[in-house]
C-alpha positions as CSV (number, residue, x, y, z in Angstrom):
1,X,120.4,66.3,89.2
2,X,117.5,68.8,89.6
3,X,114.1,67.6,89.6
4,X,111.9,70.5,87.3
5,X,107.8,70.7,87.4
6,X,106.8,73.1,84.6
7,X,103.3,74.1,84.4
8,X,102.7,73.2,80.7
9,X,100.9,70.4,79.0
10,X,103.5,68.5,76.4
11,X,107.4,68.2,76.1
12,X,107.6,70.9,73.4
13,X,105.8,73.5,76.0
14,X,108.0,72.4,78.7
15,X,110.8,73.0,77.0
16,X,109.7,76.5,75.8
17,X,111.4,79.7,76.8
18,X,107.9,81.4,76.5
19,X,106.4,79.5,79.5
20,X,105.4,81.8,82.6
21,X,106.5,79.9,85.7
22,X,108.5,77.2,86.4
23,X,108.5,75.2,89.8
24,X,112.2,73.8,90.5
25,X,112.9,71.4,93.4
26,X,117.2,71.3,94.4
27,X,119.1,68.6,95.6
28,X,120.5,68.6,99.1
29,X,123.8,71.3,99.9
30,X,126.8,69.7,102.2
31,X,126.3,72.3,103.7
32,X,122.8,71.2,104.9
33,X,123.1,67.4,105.2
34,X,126.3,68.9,107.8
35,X,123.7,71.0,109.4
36,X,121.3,68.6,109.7
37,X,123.8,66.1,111.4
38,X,124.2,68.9,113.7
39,X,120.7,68.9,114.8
40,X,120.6,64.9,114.9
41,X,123.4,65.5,117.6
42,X,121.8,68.0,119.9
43,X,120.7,66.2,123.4
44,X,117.5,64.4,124.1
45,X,116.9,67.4,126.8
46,X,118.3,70.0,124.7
47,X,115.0,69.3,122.0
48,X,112.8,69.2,124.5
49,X,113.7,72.6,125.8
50,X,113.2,73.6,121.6
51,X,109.4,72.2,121.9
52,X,108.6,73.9,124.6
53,X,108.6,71.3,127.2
54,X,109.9,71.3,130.8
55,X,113.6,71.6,131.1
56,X,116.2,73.3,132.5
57,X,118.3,74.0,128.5
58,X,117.8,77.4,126.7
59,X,114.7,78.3,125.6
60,X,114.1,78.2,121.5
61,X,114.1,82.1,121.3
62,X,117.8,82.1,122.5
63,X,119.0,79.8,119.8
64,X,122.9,81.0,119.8
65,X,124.2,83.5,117.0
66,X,126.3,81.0,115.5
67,X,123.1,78.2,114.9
68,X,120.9,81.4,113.4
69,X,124.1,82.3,110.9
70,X,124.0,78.8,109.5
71,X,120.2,78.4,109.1
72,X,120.5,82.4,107.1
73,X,123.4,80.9,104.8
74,X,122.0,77.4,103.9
75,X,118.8,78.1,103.7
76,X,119.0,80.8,101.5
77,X,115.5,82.4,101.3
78,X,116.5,84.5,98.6
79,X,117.0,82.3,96.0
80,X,113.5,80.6,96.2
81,X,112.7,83.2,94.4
82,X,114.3,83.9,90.6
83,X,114.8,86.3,89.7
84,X,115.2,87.4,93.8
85,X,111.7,88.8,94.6
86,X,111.4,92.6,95.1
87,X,109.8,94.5,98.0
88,X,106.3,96.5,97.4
89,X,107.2,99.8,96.4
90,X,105.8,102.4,98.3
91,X,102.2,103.1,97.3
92,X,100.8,106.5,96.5
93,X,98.4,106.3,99.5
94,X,98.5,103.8,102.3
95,X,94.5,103.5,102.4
96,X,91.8,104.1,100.4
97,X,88.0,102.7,99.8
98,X,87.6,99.3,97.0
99,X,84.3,98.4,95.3
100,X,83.6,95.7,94.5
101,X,80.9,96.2,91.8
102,X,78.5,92.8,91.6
103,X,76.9,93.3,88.8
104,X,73.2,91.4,87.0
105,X,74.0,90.7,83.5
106,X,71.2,90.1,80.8
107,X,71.8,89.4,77.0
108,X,71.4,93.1,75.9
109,X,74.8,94.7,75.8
110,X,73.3,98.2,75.9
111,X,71.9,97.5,78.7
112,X,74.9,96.0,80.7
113,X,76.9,99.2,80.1
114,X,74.4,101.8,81.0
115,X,74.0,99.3,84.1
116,X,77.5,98.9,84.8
117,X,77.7,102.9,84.2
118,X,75.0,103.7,86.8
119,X,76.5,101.6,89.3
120,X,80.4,102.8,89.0
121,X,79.6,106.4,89.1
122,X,76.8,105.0,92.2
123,X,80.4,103.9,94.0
124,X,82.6,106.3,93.1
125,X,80.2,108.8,94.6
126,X,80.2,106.7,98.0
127,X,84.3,107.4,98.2
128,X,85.5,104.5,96.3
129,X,88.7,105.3,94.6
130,X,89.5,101.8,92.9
131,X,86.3,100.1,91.5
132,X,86.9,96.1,90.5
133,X,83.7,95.0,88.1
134,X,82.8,91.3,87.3
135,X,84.1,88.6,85.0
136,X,81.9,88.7,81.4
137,X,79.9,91.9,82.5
138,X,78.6,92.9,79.1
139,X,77.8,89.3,78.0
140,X,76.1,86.2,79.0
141,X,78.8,83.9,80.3
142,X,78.5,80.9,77.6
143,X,80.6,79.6,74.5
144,X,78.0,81.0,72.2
145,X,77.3,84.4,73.6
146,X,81.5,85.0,73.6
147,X,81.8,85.5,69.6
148,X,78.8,87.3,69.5
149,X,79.4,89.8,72.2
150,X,83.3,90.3,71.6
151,X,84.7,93.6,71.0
152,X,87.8,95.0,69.5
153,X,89.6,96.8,72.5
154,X,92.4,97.5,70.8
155,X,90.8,99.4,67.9
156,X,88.4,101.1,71.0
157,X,86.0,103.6,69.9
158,X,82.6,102.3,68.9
159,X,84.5,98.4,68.1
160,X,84.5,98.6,71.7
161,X,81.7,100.6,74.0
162,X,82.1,98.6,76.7
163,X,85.7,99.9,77.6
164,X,85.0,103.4,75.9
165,X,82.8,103.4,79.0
166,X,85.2,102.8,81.4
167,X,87.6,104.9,79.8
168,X,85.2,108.0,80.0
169,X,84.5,106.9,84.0
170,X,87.8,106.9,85.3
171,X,89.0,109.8,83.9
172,X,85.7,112.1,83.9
173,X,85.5,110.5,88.3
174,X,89.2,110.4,88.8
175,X,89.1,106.8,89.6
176,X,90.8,103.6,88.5
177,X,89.0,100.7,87.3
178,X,89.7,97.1,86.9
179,X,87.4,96.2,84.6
180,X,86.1,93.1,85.2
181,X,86.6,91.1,81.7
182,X,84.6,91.4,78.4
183,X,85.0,88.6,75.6
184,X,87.8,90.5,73.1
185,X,88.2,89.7,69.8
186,X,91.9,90.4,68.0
187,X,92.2,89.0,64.8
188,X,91.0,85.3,64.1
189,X,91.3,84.7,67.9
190,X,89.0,85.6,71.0
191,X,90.2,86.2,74.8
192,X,88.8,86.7,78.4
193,X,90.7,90.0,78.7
194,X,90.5,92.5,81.8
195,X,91.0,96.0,81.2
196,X,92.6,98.6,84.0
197,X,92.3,101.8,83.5
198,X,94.0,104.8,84.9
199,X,92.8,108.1,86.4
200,X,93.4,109.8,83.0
201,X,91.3,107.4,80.9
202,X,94.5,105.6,79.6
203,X,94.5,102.0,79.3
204,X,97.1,101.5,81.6
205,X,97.1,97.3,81.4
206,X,95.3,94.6,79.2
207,X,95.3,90.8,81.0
208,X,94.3,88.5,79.0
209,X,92.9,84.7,81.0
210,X,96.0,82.8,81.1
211,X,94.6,79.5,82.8
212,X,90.9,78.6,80.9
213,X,88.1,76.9,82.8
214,X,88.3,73.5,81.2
215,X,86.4,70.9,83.8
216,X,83.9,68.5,83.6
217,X,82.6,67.2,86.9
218,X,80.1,64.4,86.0
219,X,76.1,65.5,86.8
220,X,77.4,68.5,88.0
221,X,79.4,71.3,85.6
222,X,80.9,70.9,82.6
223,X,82.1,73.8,80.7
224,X,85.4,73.9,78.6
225,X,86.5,77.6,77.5
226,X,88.9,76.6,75.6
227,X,86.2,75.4,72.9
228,X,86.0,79.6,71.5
229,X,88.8,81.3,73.6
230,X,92.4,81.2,73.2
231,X,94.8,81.5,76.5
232,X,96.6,84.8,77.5
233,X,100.6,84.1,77.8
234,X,101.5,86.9,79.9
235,X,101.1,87.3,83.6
236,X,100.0,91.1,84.2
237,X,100.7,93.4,87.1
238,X,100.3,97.6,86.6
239,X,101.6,100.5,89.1
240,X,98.3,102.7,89.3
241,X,97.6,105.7,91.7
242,X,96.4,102.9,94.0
243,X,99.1,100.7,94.7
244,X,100.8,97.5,92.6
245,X,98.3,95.3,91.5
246,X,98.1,91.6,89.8
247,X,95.4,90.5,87.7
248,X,94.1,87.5,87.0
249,X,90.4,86.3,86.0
250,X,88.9,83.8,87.6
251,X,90.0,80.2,87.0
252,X,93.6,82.2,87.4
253,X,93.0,82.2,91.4
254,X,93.4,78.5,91.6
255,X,96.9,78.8,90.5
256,X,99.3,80.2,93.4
257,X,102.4,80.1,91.4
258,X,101.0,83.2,89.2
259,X,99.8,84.8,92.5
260,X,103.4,84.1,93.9
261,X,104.8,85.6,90.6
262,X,103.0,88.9,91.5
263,X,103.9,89.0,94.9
264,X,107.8,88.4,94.0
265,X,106.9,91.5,92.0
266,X,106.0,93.0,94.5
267,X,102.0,93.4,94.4
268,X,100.2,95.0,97.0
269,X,97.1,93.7,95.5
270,X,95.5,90.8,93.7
271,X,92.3,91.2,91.9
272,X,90.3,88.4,90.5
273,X,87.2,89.1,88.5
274,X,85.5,85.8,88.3
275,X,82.3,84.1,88.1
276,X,82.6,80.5,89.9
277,X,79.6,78.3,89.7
278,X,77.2,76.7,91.6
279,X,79.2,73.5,92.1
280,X,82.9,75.2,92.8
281,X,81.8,78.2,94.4
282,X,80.3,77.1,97.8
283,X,83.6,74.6,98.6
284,X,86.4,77.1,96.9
285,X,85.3,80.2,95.8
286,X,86.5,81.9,99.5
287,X,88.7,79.2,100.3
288,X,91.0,80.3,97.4
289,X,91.0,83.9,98.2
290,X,91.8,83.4,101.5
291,X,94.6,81.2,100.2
292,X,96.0,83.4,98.2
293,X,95.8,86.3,100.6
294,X,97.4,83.9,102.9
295,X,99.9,82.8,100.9
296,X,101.5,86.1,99.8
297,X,100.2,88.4,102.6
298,X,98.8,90.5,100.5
299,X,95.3,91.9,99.7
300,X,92.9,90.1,97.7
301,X,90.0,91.2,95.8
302,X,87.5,89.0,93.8
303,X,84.1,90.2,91.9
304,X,81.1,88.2,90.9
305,X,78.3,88.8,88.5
306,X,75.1,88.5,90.4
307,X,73.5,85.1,90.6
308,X,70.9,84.6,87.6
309,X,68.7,81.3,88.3
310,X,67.6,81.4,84.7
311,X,70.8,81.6,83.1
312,X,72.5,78.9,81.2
313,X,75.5,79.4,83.9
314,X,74.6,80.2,87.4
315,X,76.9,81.8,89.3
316,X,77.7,82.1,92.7
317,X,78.0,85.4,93.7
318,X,79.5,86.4,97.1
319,X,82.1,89.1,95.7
320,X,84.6,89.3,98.6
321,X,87.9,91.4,100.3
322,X,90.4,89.7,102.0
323,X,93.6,90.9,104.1
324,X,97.3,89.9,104.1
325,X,96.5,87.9,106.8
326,X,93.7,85.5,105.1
327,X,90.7,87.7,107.0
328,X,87.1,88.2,104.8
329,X,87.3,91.9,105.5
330,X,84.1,92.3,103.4
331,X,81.8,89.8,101.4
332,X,77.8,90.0,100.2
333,X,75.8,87.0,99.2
334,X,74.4,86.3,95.8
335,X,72.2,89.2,94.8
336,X,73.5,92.4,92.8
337,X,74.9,94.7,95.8
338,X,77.9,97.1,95.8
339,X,80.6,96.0,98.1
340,X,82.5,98.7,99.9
341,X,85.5,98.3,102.0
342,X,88.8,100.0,103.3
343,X,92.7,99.0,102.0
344,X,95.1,99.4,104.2
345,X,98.8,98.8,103.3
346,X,100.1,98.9,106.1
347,X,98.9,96.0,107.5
348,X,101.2,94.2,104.6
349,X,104.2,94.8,106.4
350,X,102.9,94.5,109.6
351,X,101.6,91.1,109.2
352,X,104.8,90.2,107.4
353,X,107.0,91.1,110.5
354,X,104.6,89.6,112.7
355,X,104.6,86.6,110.4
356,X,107.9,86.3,108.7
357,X,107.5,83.3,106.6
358,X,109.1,85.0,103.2
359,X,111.8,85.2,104.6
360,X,111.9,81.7,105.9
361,X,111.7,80.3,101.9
362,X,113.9,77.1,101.6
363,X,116.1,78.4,98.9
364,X,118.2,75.8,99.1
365,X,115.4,73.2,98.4
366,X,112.9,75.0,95.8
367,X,112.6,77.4,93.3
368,X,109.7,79.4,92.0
369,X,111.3,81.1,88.4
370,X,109.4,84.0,86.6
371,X,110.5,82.9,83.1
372,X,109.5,86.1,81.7
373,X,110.7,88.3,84.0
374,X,114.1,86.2,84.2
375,X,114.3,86.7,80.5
376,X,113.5,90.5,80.7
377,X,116.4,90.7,82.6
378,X,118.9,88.5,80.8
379,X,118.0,90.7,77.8
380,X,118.2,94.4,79.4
């Protein structure tokens, strides 16, 4: 029988159809426990010759045809993945300039966007053509401050200046903006919601915080989101004039089963507004990029407000740019500073022949499964 981990908290969730990932481990094929037997049989000599050791028995690299056929049929790589994951699709340009927009924050909105406006036109005019802005830019980051400072994006306009601004920006400078995240308000409920817009103004995506920053580490942090916000149920990724990109906002980096979900999709990019703290942010903040960057072989991209001493919530700073092969391309420290760096796409398939590890997936052991897009496609 198979043995099921989904990310949910009670029985009723688990059961859901509307949860976003589910992690499935698979029983042993025949087909591998006969495989398996096959290796137990191999000569003494013969697996030393495999680790490298002195011998006189064919070198690992010349593993006959017959041995490789076997390992591509039971393994089955494809099927760690379901639905089967999907190559990147070929980006409009291969490279291209990032920002990475670290921003100080104060507890006048006015001020924040004419701030945040100064600075995005500041980078676009230094070449950048994707700018990525911090996590609760127009707002104090605190459970109080979220209600007060929440807009309407949805009915834009004036219920929402701080993404009227960023719609004016990218399509009066021809850029694309992730827009960090604002606290929305839709309804009775309110969200940690990132914005991306396209090079025509539109509002191309809307990603709501799926995972919320519930912890409580004794003398240290404690902070629970959950006590105003409600949590996003949809994992977001959006073709733009820059490549495929995933979103997720902060506390979303520590989970790599929504950053494998994007790169199944077929993400060239990861971005991750966030605002980690004093506590979490000198042991994980890089740590977890590099991860995920790692992980995927993909690009990541985080942004920080600047650190604020006097602030309720401190954060850490040290916006950052990794590469598909877990590299800091480009960082800053904890002071407000424009970060400005170079994406290259081709690197993504360079490192992934160099490095062919998604292709080496035990299918035959795991599963990762996209519930919603599995269920997108049982019902097109």
């Amino acid at each position: 029988m198979h043995g099921r981990l989904l990310l949910k908290m009670n029985a009723a969730e688990i059961l859901s159809s509307s949860s976003i990932f589910r992690l499935q481990t698979r029983t042993v094929s025949p087909k591998f426990r006969s495989y398996r037997n096959l290796d137990r049989n191999r000569s003494t000599n013969s697996n030393r010759g495999i680790l490298g050791c002195r011998s006189n028995t064919t070198p690992f690299r010349s593993i006959s045809s017959a041995t490789t056929a076997i390992m591509r049929s039971d393994f089955n790589p494809e099927e760690a993945r379901v639905p089967p994951a999907v190559p990147p699709p070929t980006p409009p340009v291969t490279k291209f300039k990032i920002a990475l927009c670290q921003l100080s924050v104060t507890a006048d909105k006015e001020i924040n966007i004419a701030h945040a406006r100064q600075v995005i036109e500041e980078a676009a005019g230094k070449g950048a053509r994707l700018i990525l802005l911090p996590e609760i830019w127009n707002s104090p980051y605190s459970n109080d401050s979220f209600p007060v400072y929440a807009e309407d994006i949805d009915a834009g306009g004036d219920a929402s200046p701080s993404t009227a601004m960023l719609s004016e920006l990218s399509r009066s400078l021809q850029i694309t903006i992730i827009g960090g995240s604002i606290p929305e308000r839709s309804g009775e409920k309110l969200y940690n919601t990132c914005c991306v817009f396209g090079t025509d103004g539109k509002l191309m995506a809307k990603h709501r915080k799926i995972h919320l920053f519930d912890i409580d580490i004794p003398g240290q942090m404690t902070f629970k989101e959950s006590n105003t916000l409600t949590a996003g149920e949809t994992p977001t990724i959006v073709d733009t004039d820059v490549g495929r990109i995933g979103i997720g906002i902060c506390y979303d980096i520590r989970f790599q089963e929504l950053a494998a979900i994007y790169a199944a999709r077929g993400a060239h990019l990861l971005c991750y507004p966030g605002a980690f703290n004093m506590t979490t942010g000198p042991l994980h903040w890089e740590l977890l990029q590099r991860a995920r960057a790692a992980d995927c072989q993909l690009y990541v991209a985080t942004c920080s407000p600047a650190r604020d001493c006097g602030s309720s919530y401190v954060a850490w700073g040290h916006s950052t740019l990794v590469g598909p092969f877990g590299e800091v391309l480009a960082t800053t420290e904890h002071d407000e500073a424009i970060v400005i760096s170079e994406i290259d796409y081709s690197l993504i398939e360079q490192r992934r022949t160099h490095l062919p590890f998604q292709r080496q997936r035990r299918g035959d052991l795991y599963q990762l499964i996209d519930i919603h897009r599995l269920s997108s496609t049982k019902t097109s």
